[in-house]
ZAMIVEX-274548 format. One record per residue (C-alpha): residue number from 1; residue in one letter; x negated, y, z negated. Coordinates in pm, 1 decimal. Each point is the difference from the previous one (the first is absolute). Layout:
N
site n NUM, res A, X X, Y Y, Z Z
...
This chain:
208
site n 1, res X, X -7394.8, Y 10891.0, Z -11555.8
site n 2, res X, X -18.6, Y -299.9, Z 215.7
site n 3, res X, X 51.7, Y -380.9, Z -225.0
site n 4, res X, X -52.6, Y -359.2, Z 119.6
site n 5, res X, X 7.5, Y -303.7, Z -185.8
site n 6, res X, X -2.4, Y 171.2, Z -306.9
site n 7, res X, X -308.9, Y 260.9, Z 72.9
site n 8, res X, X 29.2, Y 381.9, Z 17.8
site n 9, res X, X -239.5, Y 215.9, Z 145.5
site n 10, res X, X 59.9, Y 323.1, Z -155.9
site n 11, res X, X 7.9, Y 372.8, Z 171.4
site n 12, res X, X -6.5, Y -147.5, Z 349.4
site n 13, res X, X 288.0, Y 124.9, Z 230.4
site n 14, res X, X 61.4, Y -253.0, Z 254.7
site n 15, res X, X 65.3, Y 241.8, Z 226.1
site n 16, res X, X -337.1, Y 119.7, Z 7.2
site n 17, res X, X -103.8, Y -386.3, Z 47.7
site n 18, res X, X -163.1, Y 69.7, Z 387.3
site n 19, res X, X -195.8, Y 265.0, Z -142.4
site n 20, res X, X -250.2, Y -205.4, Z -174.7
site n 21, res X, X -295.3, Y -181.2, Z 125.8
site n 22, res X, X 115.3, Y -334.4, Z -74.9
site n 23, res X, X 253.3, Y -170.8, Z -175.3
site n 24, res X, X 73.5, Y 10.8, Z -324.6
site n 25, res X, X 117.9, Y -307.4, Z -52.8
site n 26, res X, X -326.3, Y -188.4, Z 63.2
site n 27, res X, X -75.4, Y 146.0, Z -318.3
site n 28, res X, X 288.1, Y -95.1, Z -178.6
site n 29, res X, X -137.1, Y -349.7, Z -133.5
site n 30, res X, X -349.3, Y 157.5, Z -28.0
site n 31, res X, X 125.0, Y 243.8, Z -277.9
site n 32, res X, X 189.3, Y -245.6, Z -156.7
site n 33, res X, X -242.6, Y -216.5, Z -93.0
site n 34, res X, X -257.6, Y 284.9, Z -57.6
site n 35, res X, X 196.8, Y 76.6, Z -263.6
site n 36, res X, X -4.5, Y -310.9, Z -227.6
site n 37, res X, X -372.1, Y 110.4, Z -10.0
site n 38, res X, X 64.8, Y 366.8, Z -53.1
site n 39, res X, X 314.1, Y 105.0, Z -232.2
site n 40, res X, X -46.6, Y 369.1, Z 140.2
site n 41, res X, X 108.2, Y -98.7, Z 312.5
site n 42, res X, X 357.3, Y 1.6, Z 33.8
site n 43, res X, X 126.5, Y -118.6, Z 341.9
site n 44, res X, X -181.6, Y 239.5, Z 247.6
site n 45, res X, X -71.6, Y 288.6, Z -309.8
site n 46, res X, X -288.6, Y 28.0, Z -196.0
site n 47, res X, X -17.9, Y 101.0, Z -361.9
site n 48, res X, X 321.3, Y 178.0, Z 20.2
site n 49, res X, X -181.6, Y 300.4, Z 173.7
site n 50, res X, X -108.2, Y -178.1, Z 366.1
site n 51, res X, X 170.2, Y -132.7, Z 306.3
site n 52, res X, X -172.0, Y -201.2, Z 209.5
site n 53, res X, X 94.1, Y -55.9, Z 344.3
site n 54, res X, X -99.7, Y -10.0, Z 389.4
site n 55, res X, X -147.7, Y 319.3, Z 167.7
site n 56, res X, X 280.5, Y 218.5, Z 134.6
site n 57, res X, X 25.2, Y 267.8, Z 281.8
site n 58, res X, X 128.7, Y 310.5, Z -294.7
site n 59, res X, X -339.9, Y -116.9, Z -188.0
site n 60, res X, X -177.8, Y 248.4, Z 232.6
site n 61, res X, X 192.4, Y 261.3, Z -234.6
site n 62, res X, X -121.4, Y -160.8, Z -272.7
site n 63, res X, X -334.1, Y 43.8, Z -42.9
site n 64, res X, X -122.0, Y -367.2, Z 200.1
site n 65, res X, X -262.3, Y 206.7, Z 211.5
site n 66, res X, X -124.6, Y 181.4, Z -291.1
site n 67, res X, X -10.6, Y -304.0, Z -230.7
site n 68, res X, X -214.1, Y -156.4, Z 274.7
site n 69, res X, X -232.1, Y 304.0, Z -0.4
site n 70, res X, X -106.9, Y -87.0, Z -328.1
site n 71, res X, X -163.4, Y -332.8, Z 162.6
site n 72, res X, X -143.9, Y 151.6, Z 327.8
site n 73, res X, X 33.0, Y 242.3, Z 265.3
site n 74, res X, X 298.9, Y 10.3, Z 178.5
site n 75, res X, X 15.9, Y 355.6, Z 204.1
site n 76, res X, X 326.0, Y 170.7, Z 136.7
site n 77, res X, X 270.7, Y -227.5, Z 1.3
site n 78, res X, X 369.4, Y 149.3, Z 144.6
site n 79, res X, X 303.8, Y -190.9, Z -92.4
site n 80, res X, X 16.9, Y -56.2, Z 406.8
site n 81, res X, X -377.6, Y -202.4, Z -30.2
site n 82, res X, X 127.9, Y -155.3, Z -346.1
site n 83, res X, X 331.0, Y -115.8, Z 150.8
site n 84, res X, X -93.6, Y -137.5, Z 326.5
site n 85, res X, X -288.9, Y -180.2, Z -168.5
site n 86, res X, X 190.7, Y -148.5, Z -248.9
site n 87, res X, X 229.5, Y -151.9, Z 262.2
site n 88, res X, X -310.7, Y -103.7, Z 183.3
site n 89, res X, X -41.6, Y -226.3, Z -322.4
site n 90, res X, X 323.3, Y -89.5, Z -57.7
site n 91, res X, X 20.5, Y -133.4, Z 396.0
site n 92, res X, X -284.1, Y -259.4, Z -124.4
site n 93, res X, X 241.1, Y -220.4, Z -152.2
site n 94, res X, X -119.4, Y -200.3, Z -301.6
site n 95, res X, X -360.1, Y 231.3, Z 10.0
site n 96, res X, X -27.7, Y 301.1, Z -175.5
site n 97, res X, X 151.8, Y -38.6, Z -355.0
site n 98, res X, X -14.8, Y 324.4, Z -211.1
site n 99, res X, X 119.0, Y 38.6, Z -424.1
site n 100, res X, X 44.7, Y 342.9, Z -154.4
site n 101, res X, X 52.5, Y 94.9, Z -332.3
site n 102, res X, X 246.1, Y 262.3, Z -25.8
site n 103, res X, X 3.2, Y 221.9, Z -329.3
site n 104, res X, X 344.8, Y -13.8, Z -115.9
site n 105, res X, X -22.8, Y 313.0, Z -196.5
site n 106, res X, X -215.5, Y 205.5, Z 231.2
site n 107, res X, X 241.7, Y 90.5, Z 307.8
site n 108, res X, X -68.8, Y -334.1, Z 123.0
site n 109, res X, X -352.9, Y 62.5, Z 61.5
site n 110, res X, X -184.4, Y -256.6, Z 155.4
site n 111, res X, X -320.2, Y -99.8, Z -315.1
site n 112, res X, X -104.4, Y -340.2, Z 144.5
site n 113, res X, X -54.2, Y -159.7, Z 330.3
site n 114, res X, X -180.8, Y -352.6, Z 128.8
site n 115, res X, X 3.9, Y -154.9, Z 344.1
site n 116, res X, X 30.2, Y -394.4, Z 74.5
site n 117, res X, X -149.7, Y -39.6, Z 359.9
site n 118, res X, X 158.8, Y -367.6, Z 152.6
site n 119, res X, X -283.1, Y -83.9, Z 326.3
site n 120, res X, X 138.6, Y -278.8, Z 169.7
site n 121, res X, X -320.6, Y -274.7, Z 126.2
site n 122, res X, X 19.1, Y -304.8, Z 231.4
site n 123, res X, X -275.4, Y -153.6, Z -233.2
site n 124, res X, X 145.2, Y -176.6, Z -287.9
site n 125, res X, X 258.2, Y -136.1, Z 162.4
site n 126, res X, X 155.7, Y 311.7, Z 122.4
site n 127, res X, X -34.4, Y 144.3, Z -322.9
site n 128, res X, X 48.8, Y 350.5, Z -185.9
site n 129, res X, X -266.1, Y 181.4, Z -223.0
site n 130, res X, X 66.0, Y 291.8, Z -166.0
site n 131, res X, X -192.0, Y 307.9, Z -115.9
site n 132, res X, X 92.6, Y 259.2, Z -273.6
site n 133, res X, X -108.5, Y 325.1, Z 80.9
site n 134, res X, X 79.4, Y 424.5, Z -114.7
site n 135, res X, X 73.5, Y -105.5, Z -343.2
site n 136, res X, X 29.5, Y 359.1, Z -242.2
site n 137, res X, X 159.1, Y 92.2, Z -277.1
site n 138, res X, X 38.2, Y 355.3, Z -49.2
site n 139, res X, X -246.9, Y 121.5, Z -235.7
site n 140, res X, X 268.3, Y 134.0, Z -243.3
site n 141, res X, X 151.8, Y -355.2, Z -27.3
site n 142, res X, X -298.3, Y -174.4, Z -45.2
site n 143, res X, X -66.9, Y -244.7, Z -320.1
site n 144, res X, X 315.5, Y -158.5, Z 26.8
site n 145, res X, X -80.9, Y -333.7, Z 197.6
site n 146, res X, X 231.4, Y 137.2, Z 309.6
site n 147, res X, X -344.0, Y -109.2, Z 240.0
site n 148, res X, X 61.6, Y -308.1, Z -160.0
site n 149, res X, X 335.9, Y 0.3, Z 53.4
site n 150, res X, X 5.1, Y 86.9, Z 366.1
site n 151, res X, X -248.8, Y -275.0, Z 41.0
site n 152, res X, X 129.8, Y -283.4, Z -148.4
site n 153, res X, X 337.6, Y 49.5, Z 194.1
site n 154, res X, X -201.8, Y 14.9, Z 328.5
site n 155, res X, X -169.1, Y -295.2, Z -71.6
site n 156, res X, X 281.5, Y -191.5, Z -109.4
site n 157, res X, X 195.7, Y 145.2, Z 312.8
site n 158, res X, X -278.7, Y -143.7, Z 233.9
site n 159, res X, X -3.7, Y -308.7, Z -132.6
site n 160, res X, X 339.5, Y -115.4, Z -55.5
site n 161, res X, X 156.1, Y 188.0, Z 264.0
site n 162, res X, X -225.6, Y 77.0, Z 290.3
site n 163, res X, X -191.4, Y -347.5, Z -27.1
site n 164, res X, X -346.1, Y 168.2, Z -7.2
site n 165, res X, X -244.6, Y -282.9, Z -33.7
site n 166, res X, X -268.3, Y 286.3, Z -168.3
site n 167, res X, X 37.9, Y 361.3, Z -132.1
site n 168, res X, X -305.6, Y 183.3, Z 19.2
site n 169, res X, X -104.7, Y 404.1, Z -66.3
site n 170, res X, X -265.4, Y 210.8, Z -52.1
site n 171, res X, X -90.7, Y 266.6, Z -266.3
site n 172, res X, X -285.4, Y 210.1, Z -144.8
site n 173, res X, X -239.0, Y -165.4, Z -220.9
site n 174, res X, X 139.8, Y 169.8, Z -320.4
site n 175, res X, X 372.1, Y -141.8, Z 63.6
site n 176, res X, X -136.4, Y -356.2, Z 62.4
site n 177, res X, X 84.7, Y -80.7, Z -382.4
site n 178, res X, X 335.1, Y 129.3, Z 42.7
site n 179, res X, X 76.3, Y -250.4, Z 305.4
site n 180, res X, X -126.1, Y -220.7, Z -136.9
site n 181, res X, X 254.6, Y -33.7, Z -289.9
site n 182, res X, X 263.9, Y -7.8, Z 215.3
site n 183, res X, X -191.9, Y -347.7, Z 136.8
site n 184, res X, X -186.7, Y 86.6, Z 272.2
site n 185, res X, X -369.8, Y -32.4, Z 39.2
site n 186, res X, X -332.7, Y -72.4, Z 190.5
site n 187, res X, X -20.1, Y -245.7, Z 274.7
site n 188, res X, X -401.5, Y -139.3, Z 51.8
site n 189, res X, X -77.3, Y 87.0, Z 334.7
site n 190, res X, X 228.7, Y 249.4, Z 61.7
site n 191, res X, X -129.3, Y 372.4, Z 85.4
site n 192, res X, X 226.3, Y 293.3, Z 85.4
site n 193, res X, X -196.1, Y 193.1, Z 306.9
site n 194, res X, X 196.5, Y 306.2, Z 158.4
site n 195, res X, X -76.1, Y 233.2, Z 339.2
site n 196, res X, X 145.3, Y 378.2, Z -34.8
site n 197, res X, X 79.2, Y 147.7, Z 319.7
site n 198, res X, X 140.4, Y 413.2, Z -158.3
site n 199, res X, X -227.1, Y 228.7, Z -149.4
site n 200, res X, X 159.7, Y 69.8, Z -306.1
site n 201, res X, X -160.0, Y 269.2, Z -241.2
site n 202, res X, X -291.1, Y -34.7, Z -269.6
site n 203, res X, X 251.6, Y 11.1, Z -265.5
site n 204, res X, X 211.8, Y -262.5, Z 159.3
site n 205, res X, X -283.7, Y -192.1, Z 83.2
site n 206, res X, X -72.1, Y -42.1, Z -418.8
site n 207, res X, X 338.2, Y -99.0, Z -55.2
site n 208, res X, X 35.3, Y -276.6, Z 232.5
């Protein structure tokens, strides 16, 4: 259990501290005050049954890919293709900022994930905007605010820590509502267009 100033973040080994995506100590302030707005969140674990925490390289063991499959498509993915691009990621210093939820109680099975995306501009004075993307929940965990959760502490993270000047995402129609209450919403004249370049299957077609 690492401790400075005063904070713990609990069930973290520091010696496990490269394996994560980022460090954990950006989030350190983040959870902190998170939790003067949220009692269940007790330095970096929610409602006594959750920790949450940066993506790790042993995650591939614990269920990330097939968490993610409950979002989209993701085909055959070794621990080789998982590792190497997960270092790809981790190379793009201050980029690619992944949370997980890890289910205390289940063999530390991964039940939550959500990406902060940091795209550095020249307009805007050089600025940084940021995009929240692959937010799930697995679909046994559901109901209990962790989307919420995951995206409040994203937000928070890109705006206090990463200076994003704007956060932005997209969703289906039937989530708008959700996003919505965790303060994000419509911009007039704004459109979201897209180009696909794979042929993905009927059924993936629906679901995307």
């Amino acid at each position: 259990m690492a401790q400075e100033n005063g904070y713990a973040f609990k069930n973290l080994n520091d010696d496990h501290q490269n394996e994560y995506l980022f460090d954990i100590n950006l989030l350190e302030s983040i959870f902190k005050e998170y939790s003067l707005k949220d009692c269940k969140l007790k330095e970096n674990i929610y409602d006594e049954k959750y920790l949450i925490r940066p993506l790790a390289i042993i995650d591939y063991n614990h269920g990330y890919i097939e968490l993610l499959r409950q979002l989209t498509e993701c085909g055959t993915i070794t621990y080789n293709g998982f590792k190497q691009r997960f270092n790809q990621l981790k190379q793009c210093l201050n980029t690619y900022y992944v949370l997980v939820i890890e289910d205390i109680n289940s063999d530390k099975q991964i039940v939550g994930t959500a990406t902060l995306v940091c795209e550095k501009k020249f307009i805007r004075q050089l600025s940084i905007r940021g995009r929240i993307e692959d937010v799930v929940i697995h679909d046994r965990c559901r109901g209990q605010q962790l989307g919420k959760l995951l995206i409040d502490l994203l937000t928070e993270l890109g705006r206090k820590k990463c200076d994003c000047y704007k956060i932005s995402l997209e969703c289906k129609d039937h989530l708008v509502s959700f996003y919505q209450k965790c303060g994000y919403n419509y911009e007039d004249k704004q459109n979201f267009l897209c180009q696909r370049f794979k042929n993905l299957s009927s059924n993936q077609q629906e679901r995307n």
